[in-house]
C-alpha positions, 0 to 999 in steps of 0.5 A: 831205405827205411834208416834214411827216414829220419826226419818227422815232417807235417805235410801241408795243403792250402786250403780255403777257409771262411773269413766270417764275411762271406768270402774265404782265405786261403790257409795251410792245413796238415793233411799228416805227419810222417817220417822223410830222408832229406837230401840237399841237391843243389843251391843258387842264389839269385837277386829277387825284388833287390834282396839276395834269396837263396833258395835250396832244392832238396829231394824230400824222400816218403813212402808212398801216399795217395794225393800227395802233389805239386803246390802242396808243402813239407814242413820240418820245424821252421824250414819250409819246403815247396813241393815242385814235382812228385815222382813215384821212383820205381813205379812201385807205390812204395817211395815218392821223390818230393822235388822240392825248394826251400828258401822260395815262396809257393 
C-alpha cells in the first residue's frame, strides 16, 4: 500500500474568517499536506444549469487521521476533490477511503 501513495495532496476545511465589517466569510484553510493513491471509480456526465458537467468520483486513499470528514476537500494542483464520505477500510485506523467527486461544487 505504502508504493500507491504517490500523489502529494493539501487537505482543506472551510473555514470562517472575519470579513473586517463585523461579519465573516467562509474560506478554505489547509488543515495539512500529505501522500494519497488516487483511484478513479466512475464518471457521468449530466446537464447542470444548461451546462454539460461531468463530474468524477474517485476514491482518494491516506493513512488514517483523526477529523478527517464529509464537506471537507482534497487538493492535487488545480484538481479539486469533495470529499462526500470517510471510510476507515479495515477497521484498523491505518488507511481512510476518501469518496470523493471532482468536477462538482461542495
Amino acid at each position: 500500500m505504502i508504493g500507491r501513495l504517490r500523489h502529494r495532496l493539501t487537505l482543506e476545511q472551510e473555514m470562517p474568517s472575519a470579513d473586517g465589517g463585523g461579519g465573516y466569510a467562509l474560506a478554505w484553510t489547509t488543515v495539512a499536506t500529505l501522500w494519497a493513491a488516487i483511484e478513479p471509480i466512475a464518471g457521468r456526465e449530466q446537464l447542470q444549469a444548461m451546462q454539460l458537467a461531468s463530474p468524477v468520483t474517485h476514491r482518494v486513499i491516506i493513512r488514517h487521521r483523526p477529523g478527517v470528514g464529509a464537506g471537507m476537500r482534497a487538493r492535487l494542483g488545480s484538481r479539486l476533490f469533495n470529499i462526500r464520505a470517510v471510510i476507515d477500510r479495515d477497521e484498523r485506523r491505518r488507511y481512510l477511503d476518501l469518496l470523493c467527486e471532482e468536477g462538482v461544487a461542495t
